[in-house]
DSSP file (Angstrom, degrees, kcal/mol; ACC not computed):
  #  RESIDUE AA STRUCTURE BP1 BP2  ACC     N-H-->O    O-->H-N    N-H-->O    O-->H-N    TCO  KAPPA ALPHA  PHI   PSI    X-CA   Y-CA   Z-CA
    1    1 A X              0   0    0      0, 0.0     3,-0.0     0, 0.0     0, 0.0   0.000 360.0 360.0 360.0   8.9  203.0  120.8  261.4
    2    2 A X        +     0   0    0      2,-0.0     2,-0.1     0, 0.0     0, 0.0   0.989 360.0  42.4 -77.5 -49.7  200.9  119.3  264.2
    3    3 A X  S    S-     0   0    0      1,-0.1     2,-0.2     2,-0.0     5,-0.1  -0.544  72.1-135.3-108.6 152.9  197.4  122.3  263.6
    4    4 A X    >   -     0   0    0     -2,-0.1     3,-0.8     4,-0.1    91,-0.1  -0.228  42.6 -90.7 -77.9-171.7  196.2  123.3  260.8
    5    5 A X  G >  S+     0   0    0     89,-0.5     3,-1.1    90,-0.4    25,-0.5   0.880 130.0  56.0 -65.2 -22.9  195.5  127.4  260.7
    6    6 A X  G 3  S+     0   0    0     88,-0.5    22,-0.4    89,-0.2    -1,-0.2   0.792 109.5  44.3 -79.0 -18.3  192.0  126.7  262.1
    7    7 A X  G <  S+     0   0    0     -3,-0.8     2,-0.3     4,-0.0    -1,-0.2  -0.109  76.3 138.7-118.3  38.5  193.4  124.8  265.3
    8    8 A X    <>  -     0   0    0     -3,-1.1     4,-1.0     1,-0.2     3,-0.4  -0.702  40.5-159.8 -37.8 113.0  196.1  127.0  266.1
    9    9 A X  T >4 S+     0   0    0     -2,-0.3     3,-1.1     2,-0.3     4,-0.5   0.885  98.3  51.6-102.9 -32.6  196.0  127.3  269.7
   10   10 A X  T 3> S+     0   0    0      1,-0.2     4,-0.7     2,-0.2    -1,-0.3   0.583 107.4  54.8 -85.0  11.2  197.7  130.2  269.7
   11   11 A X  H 3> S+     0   0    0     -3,-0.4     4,-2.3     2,-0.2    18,-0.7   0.743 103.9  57.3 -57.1 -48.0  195.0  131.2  267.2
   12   12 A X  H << S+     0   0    0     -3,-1.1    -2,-0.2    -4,-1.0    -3,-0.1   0.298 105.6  51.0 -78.5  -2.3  192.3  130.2  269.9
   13   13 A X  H  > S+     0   0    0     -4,-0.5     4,-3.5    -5,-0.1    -2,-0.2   0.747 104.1  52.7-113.9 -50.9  193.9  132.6  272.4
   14   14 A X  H >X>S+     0   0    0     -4,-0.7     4,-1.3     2,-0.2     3,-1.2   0.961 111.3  53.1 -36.3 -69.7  193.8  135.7  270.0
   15   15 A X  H 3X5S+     0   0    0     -4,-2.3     4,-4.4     1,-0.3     5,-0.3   0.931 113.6  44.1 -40.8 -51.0  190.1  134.8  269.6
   16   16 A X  H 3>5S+     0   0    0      1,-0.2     4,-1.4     2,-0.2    -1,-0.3   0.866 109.5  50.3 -68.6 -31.2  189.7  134.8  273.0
   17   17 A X  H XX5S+     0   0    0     -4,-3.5     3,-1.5    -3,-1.2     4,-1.1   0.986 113.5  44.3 -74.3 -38.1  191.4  137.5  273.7
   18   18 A X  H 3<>S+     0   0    0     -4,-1.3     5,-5.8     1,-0.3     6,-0.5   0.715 104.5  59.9 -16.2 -52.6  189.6  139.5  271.3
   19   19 A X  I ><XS+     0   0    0     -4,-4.4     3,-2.2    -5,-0.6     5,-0.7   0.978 102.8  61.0 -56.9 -44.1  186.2  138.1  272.3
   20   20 A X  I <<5S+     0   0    0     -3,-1.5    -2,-0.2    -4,-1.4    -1,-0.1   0.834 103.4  54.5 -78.5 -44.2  187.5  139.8  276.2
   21   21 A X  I 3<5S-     0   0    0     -4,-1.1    -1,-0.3     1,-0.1    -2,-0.2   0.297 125.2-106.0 -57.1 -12.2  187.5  143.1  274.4
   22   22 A X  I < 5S+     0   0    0     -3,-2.2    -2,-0.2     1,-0.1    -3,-0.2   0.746  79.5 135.2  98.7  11.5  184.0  143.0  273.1
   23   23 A X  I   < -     0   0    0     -5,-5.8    -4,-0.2    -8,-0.2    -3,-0.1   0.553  54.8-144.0-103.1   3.4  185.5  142.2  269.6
   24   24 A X      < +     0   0    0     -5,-0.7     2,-0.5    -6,-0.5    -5,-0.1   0.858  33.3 173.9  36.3  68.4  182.7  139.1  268.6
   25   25 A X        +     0   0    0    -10,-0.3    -1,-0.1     1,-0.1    -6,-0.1  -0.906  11.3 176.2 -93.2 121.7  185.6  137.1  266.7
   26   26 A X        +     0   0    0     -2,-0.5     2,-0.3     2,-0.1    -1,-0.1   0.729  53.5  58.8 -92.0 -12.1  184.2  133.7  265.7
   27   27 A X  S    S-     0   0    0    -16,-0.0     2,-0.2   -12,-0.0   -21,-0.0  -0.911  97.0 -95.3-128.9 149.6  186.8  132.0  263.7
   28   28 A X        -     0   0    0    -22,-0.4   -16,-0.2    -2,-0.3     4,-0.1  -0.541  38.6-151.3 -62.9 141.6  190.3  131.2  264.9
   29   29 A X     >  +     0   0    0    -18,-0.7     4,-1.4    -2,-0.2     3,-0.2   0.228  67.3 100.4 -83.5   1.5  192.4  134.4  263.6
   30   30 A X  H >> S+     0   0    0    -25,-0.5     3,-1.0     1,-0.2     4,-0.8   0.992  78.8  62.2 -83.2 -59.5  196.1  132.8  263.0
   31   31 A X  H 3> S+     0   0    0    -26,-0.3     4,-1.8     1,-0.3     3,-0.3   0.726 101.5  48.1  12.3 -61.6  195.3  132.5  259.4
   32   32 A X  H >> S+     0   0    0      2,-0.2     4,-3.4    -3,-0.2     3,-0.7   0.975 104.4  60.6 -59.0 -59.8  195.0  136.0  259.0
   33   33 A X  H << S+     0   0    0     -4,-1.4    -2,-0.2    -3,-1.0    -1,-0.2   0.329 103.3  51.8 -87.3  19.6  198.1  136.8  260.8
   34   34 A X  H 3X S+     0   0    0     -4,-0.8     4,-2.7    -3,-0.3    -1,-0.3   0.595 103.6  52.7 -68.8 -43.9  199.9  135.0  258.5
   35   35 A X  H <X S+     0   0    0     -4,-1.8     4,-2.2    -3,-0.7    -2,-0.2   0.937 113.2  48.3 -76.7 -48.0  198.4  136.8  255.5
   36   36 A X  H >X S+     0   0    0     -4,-3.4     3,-2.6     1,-0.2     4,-2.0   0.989 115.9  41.4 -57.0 -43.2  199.6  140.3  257.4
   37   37 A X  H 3> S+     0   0    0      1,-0.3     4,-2.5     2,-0.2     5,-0.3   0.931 102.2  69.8 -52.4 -43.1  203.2  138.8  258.1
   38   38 A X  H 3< S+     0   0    0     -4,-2.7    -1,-0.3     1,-0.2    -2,-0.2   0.817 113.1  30.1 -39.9 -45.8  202.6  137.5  254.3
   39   39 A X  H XX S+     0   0    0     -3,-2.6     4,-1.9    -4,-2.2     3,-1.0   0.959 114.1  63.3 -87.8 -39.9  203.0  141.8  253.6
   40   40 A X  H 3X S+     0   0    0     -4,-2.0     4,-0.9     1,-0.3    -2,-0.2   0.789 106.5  33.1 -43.9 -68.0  205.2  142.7  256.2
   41   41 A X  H 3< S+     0   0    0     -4,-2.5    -1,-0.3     1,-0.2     4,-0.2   0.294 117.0  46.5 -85.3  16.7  208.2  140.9  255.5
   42   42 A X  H X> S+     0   0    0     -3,-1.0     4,-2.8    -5,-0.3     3,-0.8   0.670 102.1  77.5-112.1 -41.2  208.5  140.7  251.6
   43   43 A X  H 3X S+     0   0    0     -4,-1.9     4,-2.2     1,-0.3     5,-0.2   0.882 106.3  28.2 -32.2 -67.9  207.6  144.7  251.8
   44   44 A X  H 3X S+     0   0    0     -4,-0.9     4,-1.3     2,-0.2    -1,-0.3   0.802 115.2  60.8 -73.9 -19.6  211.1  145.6  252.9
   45   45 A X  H <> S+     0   0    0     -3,-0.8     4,-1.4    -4,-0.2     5,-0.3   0.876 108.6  47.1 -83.3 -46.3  212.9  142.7  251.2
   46   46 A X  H  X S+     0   0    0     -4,-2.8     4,-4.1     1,-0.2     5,-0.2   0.944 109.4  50.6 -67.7 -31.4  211.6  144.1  247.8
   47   47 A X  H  X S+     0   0    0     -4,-2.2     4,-1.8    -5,-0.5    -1,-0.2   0.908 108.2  53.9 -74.3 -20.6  212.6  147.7  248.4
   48   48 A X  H >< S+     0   0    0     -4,-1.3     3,-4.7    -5,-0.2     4,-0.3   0.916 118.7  36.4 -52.2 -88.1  216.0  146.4  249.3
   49   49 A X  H 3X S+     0   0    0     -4,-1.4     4,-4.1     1,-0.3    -2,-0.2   0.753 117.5  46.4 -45.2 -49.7  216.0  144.7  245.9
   50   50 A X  H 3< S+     0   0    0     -4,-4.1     6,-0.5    -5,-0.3    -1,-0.3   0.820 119.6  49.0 -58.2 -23.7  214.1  147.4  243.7
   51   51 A X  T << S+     0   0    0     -3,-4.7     3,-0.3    -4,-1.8    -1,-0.2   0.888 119.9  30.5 -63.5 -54.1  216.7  149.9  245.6
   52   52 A X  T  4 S+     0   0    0     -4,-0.3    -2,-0.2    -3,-0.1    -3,-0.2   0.670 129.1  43.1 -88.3 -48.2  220.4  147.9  245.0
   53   53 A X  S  < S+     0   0    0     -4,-4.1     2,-0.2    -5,-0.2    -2,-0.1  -0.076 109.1  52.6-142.6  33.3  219.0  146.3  241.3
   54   54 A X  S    S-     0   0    0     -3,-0.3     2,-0.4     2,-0.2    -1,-0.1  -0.747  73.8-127.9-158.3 132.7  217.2  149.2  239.5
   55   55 A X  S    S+     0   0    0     -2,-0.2    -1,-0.1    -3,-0.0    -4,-0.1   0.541  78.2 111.6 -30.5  -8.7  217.9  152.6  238.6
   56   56 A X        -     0   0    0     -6,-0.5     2,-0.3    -2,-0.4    -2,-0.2  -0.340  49.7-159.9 -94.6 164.6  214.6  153.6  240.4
   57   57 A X        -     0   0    0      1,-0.2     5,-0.2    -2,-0.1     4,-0.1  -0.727  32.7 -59.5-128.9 173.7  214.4  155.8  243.9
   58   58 A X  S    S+     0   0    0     -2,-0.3     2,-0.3     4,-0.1    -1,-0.2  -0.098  85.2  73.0 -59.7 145.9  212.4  156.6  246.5
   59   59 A X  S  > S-     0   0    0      1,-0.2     4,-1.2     2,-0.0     5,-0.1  -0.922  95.6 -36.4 150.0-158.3  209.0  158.2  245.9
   60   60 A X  H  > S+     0   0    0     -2,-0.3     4,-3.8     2,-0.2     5,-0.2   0.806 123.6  50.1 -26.9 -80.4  205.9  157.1  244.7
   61   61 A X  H  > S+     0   0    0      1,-0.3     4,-3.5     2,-0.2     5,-0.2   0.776 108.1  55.2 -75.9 -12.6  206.5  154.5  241.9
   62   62 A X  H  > S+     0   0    0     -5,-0.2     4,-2.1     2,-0.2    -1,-0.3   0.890 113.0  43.9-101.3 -40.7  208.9  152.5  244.0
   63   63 A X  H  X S+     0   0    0     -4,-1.2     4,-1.1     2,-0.2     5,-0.3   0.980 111.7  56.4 -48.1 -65.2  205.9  152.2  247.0
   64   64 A X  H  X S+     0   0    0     -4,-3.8     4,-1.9     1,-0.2     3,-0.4   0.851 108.7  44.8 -37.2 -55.3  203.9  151.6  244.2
   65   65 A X  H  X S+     0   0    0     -4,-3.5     4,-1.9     1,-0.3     5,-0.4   0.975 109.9  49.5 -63.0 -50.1  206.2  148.5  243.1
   66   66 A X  H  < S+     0   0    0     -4,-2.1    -1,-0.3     1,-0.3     4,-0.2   0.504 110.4  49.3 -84.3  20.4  206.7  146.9  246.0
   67   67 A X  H  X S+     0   0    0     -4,-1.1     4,-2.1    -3,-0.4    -1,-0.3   0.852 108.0  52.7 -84.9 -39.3  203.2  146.8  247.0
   68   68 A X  H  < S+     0   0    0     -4,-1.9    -2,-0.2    -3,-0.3    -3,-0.1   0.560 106.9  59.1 -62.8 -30.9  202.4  145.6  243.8
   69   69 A X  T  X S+     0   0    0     -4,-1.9     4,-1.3     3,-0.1    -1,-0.2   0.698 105.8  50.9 -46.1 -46.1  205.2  142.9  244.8
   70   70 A X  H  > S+     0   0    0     -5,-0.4     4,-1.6    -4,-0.2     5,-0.3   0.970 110.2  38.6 -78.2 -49.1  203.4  141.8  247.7
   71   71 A X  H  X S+     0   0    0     -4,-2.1     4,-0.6     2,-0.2    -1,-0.2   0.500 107.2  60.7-104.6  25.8  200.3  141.2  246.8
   72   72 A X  H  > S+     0   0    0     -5,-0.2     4,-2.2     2,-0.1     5,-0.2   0.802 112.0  48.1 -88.7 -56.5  201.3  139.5  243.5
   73   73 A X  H >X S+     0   0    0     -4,-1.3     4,-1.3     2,-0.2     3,-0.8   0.809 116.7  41.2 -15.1 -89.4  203.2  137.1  246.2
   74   74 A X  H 3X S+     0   0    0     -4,-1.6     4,-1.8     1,-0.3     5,-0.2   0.814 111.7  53.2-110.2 -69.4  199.7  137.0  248.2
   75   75 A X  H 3X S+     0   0    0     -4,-0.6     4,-1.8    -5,-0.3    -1,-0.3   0.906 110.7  51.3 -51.3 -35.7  197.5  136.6  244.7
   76   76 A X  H XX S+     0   0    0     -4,-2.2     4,-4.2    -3,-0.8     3,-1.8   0.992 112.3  48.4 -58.5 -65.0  200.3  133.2  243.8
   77   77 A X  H >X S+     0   0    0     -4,-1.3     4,-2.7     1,-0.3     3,-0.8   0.943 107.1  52.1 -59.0 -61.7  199.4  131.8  247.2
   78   78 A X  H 3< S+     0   0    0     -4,-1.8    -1,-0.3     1,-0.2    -2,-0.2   0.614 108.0  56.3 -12.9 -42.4  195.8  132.4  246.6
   79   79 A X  H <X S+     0   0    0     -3,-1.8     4,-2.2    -4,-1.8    -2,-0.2   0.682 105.7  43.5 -46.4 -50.4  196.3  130.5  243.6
   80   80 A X  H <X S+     0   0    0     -4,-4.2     4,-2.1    -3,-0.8    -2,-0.2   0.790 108.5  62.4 -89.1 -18.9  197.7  127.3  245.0
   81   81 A X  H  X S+     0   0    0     -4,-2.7     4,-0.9    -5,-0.4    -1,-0.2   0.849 110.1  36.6 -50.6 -34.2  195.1  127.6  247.5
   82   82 A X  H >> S+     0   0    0     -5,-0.3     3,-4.9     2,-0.2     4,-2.1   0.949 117.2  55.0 -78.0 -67.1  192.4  127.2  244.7
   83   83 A X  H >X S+     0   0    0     -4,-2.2     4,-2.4     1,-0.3     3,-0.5   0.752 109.0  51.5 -21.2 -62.7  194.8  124.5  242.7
   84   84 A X  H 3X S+     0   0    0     -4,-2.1     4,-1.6     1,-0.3    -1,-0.3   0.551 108.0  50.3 -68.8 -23.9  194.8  122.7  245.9
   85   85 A X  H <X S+     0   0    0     -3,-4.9     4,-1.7    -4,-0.9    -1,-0.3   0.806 108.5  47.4 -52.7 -44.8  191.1  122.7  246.2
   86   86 A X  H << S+     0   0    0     -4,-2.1    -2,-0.2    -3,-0.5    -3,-0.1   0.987 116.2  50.3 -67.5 -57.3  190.3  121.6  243.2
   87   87 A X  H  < S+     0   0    0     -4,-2.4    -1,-0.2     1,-0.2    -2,-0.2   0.727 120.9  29.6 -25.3 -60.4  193.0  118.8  243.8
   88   88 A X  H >< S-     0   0    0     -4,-1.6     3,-0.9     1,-0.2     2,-0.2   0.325  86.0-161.2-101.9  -3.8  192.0  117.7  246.9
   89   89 A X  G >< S+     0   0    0     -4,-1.7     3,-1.6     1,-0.2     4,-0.4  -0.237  70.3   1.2  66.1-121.7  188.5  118.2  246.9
   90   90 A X  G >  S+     0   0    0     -2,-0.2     3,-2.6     1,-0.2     4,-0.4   0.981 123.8  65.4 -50.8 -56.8  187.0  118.3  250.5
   91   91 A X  G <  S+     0   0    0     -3,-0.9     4,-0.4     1,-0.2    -1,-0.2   0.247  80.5  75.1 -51.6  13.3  189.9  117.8  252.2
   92   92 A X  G X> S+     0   0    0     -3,-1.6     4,-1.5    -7,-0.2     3,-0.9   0.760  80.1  79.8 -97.7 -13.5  191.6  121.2  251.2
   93   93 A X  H <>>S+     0   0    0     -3,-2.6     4,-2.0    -4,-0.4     5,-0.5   0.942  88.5  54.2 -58.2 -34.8  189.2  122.9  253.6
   94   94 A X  H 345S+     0   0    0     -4,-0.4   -88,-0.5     2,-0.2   -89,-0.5   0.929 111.6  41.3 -41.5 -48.4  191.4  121.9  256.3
   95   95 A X  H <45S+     0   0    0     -3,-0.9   -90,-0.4    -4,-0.4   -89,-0.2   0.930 112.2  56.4 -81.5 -79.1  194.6  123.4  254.8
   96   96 A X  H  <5S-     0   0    0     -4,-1.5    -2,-0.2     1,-0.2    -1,-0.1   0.575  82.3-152.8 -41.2 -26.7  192.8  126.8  253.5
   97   97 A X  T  <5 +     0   0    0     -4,-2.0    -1,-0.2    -5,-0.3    -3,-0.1   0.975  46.9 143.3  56.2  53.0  191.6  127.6  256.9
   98   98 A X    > < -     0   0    0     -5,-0.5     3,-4.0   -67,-0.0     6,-0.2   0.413  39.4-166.1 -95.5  -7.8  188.4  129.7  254.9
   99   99 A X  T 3  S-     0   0    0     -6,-0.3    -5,-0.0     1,-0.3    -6,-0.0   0.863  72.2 -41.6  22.8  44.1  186.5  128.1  258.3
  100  100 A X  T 3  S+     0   0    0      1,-0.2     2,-0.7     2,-0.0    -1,-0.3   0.403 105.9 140.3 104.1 -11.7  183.0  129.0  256.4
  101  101 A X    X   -     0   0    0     -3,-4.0     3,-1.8     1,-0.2     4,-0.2  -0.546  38.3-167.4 -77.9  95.3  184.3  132.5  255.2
  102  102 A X  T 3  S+     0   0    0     -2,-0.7     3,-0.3     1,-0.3    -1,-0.2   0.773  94.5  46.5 -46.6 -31.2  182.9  133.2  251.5
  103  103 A X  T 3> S+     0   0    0      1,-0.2     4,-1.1     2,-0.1     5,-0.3   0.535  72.7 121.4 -88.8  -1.5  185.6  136.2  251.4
  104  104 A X  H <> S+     0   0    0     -3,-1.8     4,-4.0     1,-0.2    -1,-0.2   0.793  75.8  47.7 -21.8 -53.7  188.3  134.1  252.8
  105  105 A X  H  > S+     0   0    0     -3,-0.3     4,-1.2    -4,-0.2    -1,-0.2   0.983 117.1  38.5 -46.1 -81.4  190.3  135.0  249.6
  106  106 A X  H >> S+     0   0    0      2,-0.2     4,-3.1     1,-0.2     3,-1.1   0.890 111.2  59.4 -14.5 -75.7  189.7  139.0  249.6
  107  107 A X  H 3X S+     0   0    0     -4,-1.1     4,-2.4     1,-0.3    -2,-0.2   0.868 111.1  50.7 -35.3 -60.7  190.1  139.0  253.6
  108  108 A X  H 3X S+     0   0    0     -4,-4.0     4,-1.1    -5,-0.3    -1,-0.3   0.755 108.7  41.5 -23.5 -66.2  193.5  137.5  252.4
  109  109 A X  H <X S+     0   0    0     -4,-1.2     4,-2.7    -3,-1.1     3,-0.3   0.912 109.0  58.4 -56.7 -51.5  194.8  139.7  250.0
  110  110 A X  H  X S+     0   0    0     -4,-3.1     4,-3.5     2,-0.2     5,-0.3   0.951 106.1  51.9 -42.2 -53.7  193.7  143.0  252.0
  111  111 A X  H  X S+     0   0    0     -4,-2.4     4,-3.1    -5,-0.3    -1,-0.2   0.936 109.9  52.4 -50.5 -43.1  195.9  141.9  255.2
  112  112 A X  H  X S+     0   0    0     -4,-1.1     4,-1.2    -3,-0.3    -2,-0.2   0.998 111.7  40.4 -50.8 -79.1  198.6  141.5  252.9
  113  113 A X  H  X S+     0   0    0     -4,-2.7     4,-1.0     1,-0.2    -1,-0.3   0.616 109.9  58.3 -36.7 -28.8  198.3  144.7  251.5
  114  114 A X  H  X S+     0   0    0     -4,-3.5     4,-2.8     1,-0.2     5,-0.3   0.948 113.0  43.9 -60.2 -64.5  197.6  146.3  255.0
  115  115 A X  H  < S+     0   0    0     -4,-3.1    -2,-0.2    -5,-0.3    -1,-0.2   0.500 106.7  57.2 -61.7   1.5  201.3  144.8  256.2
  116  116 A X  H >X S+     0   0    0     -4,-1.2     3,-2.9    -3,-0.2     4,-1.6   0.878 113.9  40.1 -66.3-108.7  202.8  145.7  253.3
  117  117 A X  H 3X S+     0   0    0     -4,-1.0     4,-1.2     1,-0.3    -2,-0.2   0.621 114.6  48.1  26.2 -75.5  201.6  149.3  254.2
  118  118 A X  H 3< S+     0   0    0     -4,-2.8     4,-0.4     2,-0.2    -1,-0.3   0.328 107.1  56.0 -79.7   4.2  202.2  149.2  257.5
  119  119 A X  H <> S+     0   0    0     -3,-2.9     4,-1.6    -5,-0.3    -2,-0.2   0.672 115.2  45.8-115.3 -49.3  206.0  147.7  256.7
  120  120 A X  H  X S+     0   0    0     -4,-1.6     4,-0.7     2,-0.2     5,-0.4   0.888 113.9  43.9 -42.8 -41.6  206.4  151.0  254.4
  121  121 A X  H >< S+     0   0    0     -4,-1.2     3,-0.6    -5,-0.3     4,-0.4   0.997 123.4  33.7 -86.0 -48.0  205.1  153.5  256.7
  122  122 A X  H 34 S+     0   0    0     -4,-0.4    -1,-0.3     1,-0.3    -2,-0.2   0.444 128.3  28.3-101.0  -1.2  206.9  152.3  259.9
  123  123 A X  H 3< S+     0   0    0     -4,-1.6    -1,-0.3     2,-0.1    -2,-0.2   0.286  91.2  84.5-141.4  28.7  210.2  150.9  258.6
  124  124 A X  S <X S+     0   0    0     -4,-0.7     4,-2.5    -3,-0.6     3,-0.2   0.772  92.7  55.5 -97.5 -36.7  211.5  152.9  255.0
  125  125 A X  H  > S+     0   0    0     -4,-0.4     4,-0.8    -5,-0.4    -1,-0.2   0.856 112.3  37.7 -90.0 -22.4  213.1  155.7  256.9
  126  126 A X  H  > S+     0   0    0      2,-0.2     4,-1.0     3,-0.1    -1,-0.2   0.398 119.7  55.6 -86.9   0.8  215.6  153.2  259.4
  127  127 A X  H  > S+     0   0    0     -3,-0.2     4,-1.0     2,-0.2    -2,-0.2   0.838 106.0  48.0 -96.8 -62.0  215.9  151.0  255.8
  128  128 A X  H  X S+     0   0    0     -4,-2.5     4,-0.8     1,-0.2    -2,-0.2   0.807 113.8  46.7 -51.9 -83.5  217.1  154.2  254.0
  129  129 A X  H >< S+     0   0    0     -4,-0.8     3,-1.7     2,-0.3    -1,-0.2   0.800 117.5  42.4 -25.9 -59.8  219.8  154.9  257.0
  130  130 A X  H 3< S+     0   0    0     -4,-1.0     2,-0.7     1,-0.3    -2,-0.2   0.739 114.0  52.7 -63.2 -76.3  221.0  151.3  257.0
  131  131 A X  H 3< S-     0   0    0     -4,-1.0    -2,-0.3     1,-0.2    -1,-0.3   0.059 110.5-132.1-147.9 -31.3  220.8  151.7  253.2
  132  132 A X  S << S+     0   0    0     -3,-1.7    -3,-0.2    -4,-0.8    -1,-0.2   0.891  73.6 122.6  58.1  65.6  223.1  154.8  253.8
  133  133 A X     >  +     0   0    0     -6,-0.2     4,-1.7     3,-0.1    -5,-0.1   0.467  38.3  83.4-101.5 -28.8  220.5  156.5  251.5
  134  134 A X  T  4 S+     0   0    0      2,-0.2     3,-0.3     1,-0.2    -6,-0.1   0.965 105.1  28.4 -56.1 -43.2  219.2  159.6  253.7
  135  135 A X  T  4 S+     0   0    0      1,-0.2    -1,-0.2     2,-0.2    -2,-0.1   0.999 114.3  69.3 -80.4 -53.3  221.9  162.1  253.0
  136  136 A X  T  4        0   0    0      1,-0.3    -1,-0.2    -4,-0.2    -2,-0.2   0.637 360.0 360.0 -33.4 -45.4  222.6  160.4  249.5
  137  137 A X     <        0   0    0     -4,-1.7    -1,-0.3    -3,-0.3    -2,-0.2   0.258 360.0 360.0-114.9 360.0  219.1  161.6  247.9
């Protein structure tokens, strides 16, 4: 609770490292890598649920839902970000961490959805085994 996202310091070392890589980042980046974490870990905690508390199964529509899970999640937080503008008036720039970014919002949702994504592709087939679902289906 000491930084906001824009005076992360370990926000200010991702830039920098980034910058060492040629990558011309300008804004601290822990923000961001919130909004990915934001998909990452609600991804598998809804396919748990949609798995155990709905007739539906692996395929298609059940990616479909829990993506659609995540960044309904990610669109709420977005929300109380605006709410909280309106509310607090200058002072919300501090908490939003948009550090000058007119897409701040977008940039937001998309990460989610990329860790969402990336939470699917890389962890559904060791979730089905704990799940004891490979042989089952």
């Amino acid at each position: 609770g000491a930084f906001t996202y824009a005076q992360t310091p370990l926000g200010f070392w991702l830039r920098d490292a980034a910058n060492a890589f040629g990558l011309h980042v300008a804004r601290n980046p822990w923000d961001r890598v919130g909004h990915v974490m934001q998909g990452i870990v609600p991804a598998i905690l809804a396919r748990e649920l949609l798995l155990r508390c709905t007739p539906l199964r692996r395929g298609g529509w059940l990616v479909y839902l829990v993506l659609a899970a995540c960044l309904s999640f990610s669109a709420l937080f977005e929300l109380i970000e605006w709410w909280s503008a309106l509310a607090f008036g200058a002072d919300a720039d501090a908490f939003l961490a948009t550090q000058g970014d007119v897409w701040d919002t977008q940039w937001d949702m998309f990460l989610c959805l990329c860790g969402a994504s990336a939470s699917l592709l890389l962890w559904s087939r060791m979730h089905d085994r704990q799940l004891g679902l490979a042989a089952a289906r």
